[in-house]
C-alpha positions as CSV (number, residue, x, y, z in Angstrom):
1,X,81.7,187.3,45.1
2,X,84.2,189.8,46.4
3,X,82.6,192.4,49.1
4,X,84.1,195.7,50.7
5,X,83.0,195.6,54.4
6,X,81.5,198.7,55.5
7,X,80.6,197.9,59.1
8,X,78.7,200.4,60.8
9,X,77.0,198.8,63.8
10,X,75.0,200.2,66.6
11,X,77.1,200.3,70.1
12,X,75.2,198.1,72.2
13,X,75.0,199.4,76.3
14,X,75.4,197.1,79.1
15,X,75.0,197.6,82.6
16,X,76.2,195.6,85.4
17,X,75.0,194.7,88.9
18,X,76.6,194.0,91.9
19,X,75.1,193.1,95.5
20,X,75.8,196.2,97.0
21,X,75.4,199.0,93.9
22,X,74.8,199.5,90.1
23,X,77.8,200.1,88.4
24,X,77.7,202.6,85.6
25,X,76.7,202.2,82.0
26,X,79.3,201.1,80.3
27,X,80.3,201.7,76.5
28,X,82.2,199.7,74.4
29,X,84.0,200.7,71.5
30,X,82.5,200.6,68.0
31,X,85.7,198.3,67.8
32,X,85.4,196.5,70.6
33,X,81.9,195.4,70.6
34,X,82.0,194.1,67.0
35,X,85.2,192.6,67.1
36,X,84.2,188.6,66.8
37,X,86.7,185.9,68.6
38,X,88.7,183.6,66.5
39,X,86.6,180.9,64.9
40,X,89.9,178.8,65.1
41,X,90.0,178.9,68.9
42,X,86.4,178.6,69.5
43,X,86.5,175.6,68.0
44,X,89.7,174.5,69.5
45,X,87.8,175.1,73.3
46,X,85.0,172.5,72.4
47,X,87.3,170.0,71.2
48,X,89.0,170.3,74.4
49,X,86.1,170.4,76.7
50,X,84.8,167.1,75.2
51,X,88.0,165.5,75.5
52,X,88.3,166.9,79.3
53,X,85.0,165.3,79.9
54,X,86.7,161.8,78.8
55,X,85.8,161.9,74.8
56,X,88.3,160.0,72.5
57,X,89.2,163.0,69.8
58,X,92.0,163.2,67.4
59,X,92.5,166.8,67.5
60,X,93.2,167.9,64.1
61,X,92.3,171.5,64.6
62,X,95.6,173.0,65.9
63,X,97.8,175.2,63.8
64,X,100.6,174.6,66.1
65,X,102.7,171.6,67.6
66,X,102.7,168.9,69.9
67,X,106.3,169.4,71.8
68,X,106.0,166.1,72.7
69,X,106.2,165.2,69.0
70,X,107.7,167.9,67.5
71,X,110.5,169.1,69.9
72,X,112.2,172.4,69.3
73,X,115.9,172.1,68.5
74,X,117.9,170.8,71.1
75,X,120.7,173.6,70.3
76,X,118.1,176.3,70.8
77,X,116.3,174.8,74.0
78,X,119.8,175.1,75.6
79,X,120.4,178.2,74.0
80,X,117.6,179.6,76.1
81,X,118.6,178.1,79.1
82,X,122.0,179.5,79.0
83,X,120.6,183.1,78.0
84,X,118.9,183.3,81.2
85,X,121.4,181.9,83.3
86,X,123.4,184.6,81.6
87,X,121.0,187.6,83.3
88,X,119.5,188.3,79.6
89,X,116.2,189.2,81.4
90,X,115.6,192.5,80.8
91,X,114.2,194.9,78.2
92,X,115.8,193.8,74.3
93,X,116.0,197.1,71.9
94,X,112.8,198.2,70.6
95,X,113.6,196.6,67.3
96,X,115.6,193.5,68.4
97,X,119.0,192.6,69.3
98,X,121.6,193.5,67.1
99,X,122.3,190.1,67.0
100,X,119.2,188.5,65.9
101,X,118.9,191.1,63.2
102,X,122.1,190.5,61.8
103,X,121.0,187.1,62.3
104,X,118.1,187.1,60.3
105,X,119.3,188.9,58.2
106,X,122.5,186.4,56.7
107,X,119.5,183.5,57.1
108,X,117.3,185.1,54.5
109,X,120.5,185.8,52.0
110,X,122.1,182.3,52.5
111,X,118.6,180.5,52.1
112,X,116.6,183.0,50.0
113,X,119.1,184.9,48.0
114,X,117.0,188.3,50.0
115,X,119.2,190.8,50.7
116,X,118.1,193.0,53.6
117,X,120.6,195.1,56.7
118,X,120.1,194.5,60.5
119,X,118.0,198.2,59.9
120,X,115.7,196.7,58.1
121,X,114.8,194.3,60.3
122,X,112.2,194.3,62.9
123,X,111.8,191.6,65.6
124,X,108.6,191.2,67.9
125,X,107.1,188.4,69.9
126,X,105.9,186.2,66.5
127,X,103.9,187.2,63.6
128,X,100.7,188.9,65.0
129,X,102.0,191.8,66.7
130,X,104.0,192.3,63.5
131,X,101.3,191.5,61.1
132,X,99.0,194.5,63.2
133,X,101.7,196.7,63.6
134,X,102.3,196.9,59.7
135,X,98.2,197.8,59.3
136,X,98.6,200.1,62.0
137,X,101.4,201.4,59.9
138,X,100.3,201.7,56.4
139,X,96.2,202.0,57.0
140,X,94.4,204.8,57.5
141,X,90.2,204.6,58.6
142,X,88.0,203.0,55.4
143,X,91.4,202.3,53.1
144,X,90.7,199.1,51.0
145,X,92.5,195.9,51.9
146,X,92.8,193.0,49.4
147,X,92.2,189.7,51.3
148,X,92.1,186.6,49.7
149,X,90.3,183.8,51.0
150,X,90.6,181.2,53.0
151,X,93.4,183.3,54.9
152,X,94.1,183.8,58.6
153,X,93.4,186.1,60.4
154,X,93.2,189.3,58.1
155,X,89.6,190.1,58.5
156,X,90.1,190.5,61.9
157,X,93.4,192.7,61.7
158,X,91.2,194.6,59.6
159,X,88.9,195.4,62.0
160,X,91.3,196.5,64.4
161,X,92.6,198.8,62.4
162,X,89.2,200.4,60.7
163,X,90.1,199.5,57.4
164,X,87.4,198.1,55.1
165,X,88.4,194.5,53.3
166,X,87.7,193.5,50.2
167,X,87.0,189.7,50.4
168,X,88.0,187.3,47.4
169,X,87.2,183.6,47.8
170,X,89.9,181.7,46.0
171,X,89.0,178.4,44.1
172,X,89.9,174.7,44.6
173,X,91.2,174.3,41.1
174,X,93.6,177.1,41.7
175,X,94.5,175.1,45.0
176,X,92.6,178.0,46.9
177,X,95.5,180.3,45.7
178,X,94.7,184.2,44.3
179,X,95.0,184.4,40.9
180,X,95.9,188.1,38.9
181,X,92.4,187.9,37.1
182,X,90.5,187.7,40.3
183,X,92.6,190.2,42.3
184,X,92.9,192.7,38.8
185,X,89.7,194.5,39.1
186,X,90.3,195.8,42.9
187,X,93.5,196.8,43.1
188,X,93.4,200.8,41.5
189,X,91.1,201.4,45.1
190,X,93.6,199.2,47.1
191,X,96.7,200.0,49.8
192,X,97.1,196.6,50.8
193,X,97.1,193.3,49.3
194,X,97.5,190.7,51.6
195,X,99.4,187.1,50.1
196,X,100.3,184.1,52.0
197,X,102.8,181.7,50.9
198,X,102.9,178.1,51.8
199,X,99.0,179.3,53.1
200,X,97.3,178.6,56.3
201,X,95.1,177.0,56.5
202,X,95.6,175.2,52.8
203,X,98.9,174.7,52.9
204,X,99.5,175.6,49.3
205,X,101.7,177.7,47.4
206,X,102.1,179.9,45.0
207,X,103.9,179.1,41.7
208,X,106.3,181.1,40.4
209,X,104.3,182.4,37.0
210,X,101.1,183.0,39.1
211,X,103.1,185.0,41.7
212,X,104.9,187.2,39.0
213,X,102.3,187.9,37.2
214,X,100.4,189.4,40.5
215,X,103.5,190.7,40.9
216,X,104.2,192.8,37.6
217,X,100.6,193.8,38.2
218,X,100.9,195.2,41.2
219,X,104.3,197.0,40.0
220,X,102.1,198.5,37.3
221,X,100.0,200.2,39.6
222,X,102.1,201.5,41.6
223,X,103.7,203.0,38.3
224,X,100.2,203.9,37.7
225,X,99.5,206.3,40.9
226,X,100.8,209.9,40.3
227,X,103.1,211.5,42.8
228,X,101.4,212.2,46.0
229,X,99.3,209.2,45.9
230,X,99.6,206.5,48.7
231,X,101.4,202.8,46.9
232,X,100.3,199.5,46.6
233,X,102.1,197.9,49.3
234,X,101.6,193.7,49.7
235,X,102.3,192.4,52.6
236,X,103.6,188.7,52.5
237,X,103.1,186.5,55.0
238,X,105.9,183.6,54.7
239,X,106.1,182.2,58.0
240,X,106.1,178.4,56.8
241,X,108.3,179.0,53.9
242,X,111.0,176.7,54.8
243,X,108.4,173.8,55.4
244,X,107.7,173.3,51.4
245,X,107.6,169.3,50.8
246,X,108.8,167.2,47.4
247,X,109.3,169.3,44.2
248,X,107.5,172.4,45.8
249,X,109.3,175.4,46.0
250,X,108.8,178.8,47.5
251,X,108.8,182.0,46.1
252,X,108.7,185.3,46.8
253,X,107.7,188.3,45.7
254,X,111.3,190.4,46.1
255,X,113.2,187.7,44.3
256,X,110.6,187.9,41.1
257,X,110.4,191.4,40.7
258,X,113.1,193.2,42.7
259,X,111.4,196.5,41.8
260,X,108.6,195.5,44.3
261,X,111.1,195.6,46.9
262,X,109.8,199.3,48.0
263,X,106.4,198.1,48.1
264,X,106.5,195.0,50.2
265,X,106.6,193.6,53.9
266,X,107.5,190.4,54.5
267,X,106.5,188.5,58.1
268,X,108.2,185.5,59.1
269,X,109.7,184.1,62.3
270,X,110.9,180.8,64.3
271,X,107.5,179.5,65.4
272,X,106.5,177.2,62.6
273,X,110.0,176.9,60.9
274,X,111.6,174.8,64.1
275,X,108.1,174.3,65.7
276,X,109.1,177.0,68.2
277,X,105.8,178.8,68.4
278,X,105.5,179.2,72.2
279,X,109.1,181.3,71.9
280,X,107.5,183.7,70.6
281,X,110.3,185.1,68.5
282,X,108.4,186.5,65.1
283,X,110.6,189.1,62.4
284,X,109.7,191.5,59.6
285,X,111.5,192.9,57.1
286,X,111.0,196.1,54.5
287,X,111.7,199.5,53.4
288,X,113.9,200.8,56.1
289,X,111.3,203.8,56.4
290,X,108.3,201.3,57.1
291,X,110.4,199.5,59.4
292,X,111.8,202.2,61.6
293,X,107.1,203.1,61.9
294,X,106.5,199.9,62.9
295,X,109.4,199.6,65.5
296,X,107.7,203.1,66.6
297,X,104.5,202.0,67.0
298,X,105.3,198.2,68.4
299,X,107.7,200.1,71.0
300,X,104.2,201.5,72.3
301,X,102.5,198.3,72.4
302,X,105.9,196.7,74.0
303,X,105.3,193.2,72.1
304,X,108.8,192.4,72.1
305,X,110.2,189.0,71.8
306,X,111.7,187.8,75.2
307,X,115.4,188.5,75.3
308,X,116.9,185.4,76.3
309,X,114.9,183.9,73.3
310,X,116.3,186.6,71.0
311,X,119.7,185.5,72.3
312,X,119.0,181.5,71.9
313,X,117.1,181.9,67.5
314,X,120.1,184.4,66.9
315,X,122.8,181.5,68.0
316,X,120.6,178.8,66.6
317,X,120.4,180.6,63.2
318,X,124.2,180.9,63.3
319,X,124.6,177.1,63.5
320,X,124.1,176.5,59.3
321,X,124.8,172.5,59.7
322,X,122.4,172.2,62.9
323,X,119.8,174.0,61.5
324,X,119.5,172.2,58.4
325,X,120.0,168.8,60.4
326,X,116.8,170.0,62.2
327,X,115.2,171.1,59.6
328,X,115.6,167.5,57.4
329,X,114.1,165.9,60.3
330,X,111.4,167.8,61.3
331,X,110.1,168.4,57.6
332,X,110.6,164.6,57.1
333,X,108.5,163.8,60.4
334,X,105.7,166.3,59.3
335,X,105.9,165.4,55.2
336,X,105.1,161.6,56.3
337,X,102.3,162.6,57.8
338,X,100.4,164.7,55.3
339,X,101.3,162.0,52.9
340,X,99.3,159.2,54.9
341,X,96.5,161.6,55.7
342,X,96.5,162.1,51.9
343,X,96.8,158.8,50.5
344,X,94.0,157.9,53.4
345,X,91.5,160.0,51.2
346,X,92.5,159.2,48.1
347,X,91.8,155.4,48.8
348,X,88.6,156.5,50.3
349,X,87.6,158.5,47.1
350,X,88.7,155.7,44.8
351,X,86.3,153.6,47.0
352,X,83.0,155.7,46.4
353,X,83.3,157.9,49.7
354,X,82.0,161.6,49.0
355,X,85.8,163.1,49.9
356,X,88.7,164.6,48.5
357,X,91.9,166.0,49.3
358,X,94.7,168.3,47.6
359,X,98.2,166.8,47.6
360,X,100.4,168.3,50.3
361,X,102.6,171.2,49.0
362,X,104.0,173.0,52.5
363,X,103.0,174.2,55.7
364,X,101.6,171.6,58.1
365,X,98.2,171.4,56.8
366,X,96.1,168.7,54.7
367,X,93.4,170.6,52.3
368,X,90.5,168.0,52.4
369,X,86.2,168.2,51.7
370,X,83.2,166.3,52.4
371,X,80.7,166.5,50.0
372,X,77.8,165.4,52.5
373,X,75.4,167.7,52.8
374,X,71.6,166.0,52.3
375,X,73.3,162.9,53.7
376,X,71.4,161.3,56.3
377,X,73.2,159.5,60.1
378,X,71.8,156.4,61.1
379,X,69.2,158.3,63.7
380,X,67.9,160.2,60.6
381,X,69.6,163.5,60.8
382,X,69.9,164.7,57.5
383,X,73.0,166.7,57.6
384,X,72.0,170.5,55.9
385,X,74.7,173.0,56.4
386,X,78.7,172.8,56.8
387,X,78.4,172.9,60.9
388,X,76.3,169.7,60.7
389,X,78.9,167.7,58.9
390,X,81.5,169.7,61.2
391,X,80.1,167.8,64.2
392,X,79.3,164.7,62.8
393,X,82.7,163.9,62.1
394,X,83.4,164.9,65.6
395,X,80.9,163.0,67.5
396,X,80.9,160.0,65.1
397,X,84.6,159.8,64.3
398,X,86.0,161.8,67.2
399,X,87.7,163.5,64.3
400,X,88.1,167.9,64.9
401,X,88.9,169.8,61.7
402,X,88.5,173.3,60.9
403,X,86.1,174.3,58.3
404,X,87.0,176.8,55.9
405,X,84.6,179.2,56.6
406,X,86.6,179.8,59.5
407,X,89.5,181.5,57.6
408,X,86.9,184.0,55.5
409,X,85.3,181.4,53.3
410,X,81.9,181.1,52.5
411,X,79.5,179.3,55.3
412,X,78.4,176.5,53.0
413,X,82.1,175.2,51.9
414,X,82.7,171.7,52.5
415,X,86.4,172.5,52.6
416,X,88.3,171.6,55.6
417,X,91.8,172.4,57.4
418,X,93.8,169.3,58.9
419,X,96.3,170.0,60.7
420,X,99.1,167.1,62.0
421,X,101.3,169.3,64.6
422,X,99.1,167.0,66.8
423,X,99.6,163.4,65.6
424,X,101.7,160.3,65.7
425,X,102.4,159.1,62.0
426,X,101.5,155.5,64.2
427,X,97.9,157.0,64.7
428,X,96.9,157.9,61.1
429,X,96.1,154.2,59.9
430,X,93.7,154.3,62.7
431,X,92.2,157.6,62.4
432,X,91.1,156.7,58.8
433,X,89.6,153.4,59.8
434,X,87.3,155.4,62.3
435,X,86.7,158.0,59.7
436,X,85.3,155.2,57.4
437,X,83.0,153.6,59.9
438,X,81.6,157.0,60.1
439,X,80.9,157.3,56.5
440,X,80.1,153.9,56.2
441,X,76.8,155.1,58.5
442,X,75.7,157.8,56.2
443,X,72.8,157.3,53.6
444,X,70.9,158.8,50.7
């Protein structure tokens, strides 16, 4: 069921001790001492401290990319180098190179028909300084923000910012994606609503009639509110976008309604698109009011993408025939293996196993769930909750995943994320084969 959060925890003192003298009491922030880490990289540390200690893991869990594997482009690696030998090592502008912007800017019109100036661009170092500089911008203490579920990361932005969430878990048969019916009934109390499209960590999309119709909703509303009273505003998250496989394509919400184009914020950048997420080179774009905010408040917090980089994604983006070279490639290379992680669970259902998996839309992400709760391991352990089957796999199978629960779902969803920014297509055939052993070993 959807739930506001109104968090209102006691501050919790601790005192420290040193050889020589007690410190003072100190006090957290209300903020501070309830913020809770990310789930994702919790689980990320364990997998790595078992594989330090000599386990045999194929780590699943990582929403980002092997270099090894997935290389950046070749164009943009030398890019960077020549940008530094060129002395581009100082401060960029507070809202990005001229360069870049204008950059951007041409690659969202010739790819995505958007049409956006330099001004309202806004470059920082990737999507999560953007992504909290735009709460930051638009929230205000206790304001209501519409966050479908699973999602990254928006609880926690949330927090930071005070602002109370409204929670809606998505369904399977929707492909976890937000449906108008289920947002409808909170948006009159709403300043945000957060979307996510290709979505991490399902790596589904929306289609075009289930995004306009959220759209034309949330157009209504805004219609709705008298003079005076704070818009809608949605912020979409698009940062896989151009990683959409077979016949799936991506929409926005800009290009279905243009009216919305007042009320929305887009985030995007190079780190998924061209597996480039150590750059660090992240842009927004939106009303040219919002924008110039954001820049304002981002300037404070100095998360600027490097310079050089700016220098290297703004050449890169230039290069139309490169780019898409790269692009055919890379999405090839990570389509291939989705597909055999897919087709792996399919045969697996078809053979009785208590699995299943949504077919690969975008992003770099495999949807999949074990149904096997009540299940018992050959020692006897009957496997109760979500975190038992969580390390099962892993201890059995050596296979790390990220339960759903760690994007905002419920605890007890057997509903995992799989990511493959990690794997050799040559590894996947064998990955299955000790997933099914594992299985095999589970009884009534």
């Amino acid at each position: 069921m959807p739930q506001v959060s109104h968090e209102n925890p006691k501050i919790r003192e601790m005192t420290f001790e040193s050889s020589t003298s007690m410190l003072p009491d100190l006090i957290f922030s209300e903020m501070a001492e309830n913020l809770i880490g990310s789930e994702i990289i919790k689980i990320a540390a364990e997998v790595n401290e078992k594989i330090i200690k000599g386990a045999q893991i194929h780590n699943l869990t990582i929403g980002d990319f092997n270099p090894k594997i997935f290389p950046i482009p070749e164009l943009m690696r030398d890019e960077i180098i020549s940008a530094y030998m060129e002395g581009q090592t100082n401060y960029p502008p507070a809202n990005g190179i001229p360069e870049l912007r204008k950059s951007v800017a041409n690659f969202i019109n010739t790819f995505q028909g958007l049409s956006y100036s330099s001004d309202e661009i806004l470059i920082a170092a990737g999507a999560r300084p953007l992504i909290y500089t735009l709460f930051q911008t638009l929230l205000d203490k206790g304001e209501k923000v519409i966050v479908p579920v699973p999602s990254w990361n928006n609880n926690h932005y949330c927090h930071l910012t005070a602002a109370d969430s409204i929670y809606i878990e998505t369904k399977a048969e929707n492909n976890f994606m937000p449906t108008a019916d289920e947002i409808r009934p909170f948006l009159k109390d709403a300043c945000l609503l957060a979307l996510c499209s290709p979505l991490n960590p399902t790596g589904t999309t929306f289609t075009s009639e289930g995004l306009q119709e959220i759209c034309e909703m949330v157009l209504s509303e805004n219609k709705r509110r008298k003079n005076g009273e704070k818009p809608l505003y949605i912020l979409y998250d698009q940062i896989y976008w151009v990683l959409t496989f077979g016949n799936t394509k991506h929409y926005n919400p800009v290009s279905l309604v243009p009216e919305l184009k007042n009320y929305t914020l887009f985030v995007d950048g190079a780190s998924k698109a061209f597996a480039a997420t150590g750059i660090r080179v992240g842009w927004s774009f939106g009303p040219k009011e919002i924008i110039e905010k954001m820049k304002t408040i981002l300037g404070h917090i100095g998360a600027w993408a490097p310079k050089a980089e700016q220098y290297a994604v703004a050449r890169f983006l230039n290069e139309k025939e490169q780019l898409e070279n790269y692009l055919t490639h890379f999405k090839n290379e990570v389509h291939e293996r989705l597909n055999a992680f897919y087709s792996g669970f399919i045969k697996l259902q078809k053979e009785g196993f208590p699995v299943h998996a949504i077919e690969p839309q975008a992003a770099i992400y495999l949807t999949i769930k074990f149904d096997l709760k009540n299940l018992k391991t050959e020692q006897g352990i009957v496997l109760k909750e979500t975190k038992d089957i969580t390390a099962y796999l892993l201890e059995e199978a050596g296979f790390a995943i990220v339960p759903f629960y760690a994007f905002g779902s419920s605890p007890d969803s057997t509903w995992y994320r799989l990511s493959v920014g990690n794997c050799k297509l040559e590894e996947v055939e064998m990955i299955m084969k000790k997933l099914k052993e594992a299985l095999t070993k589970l009884s009534q």
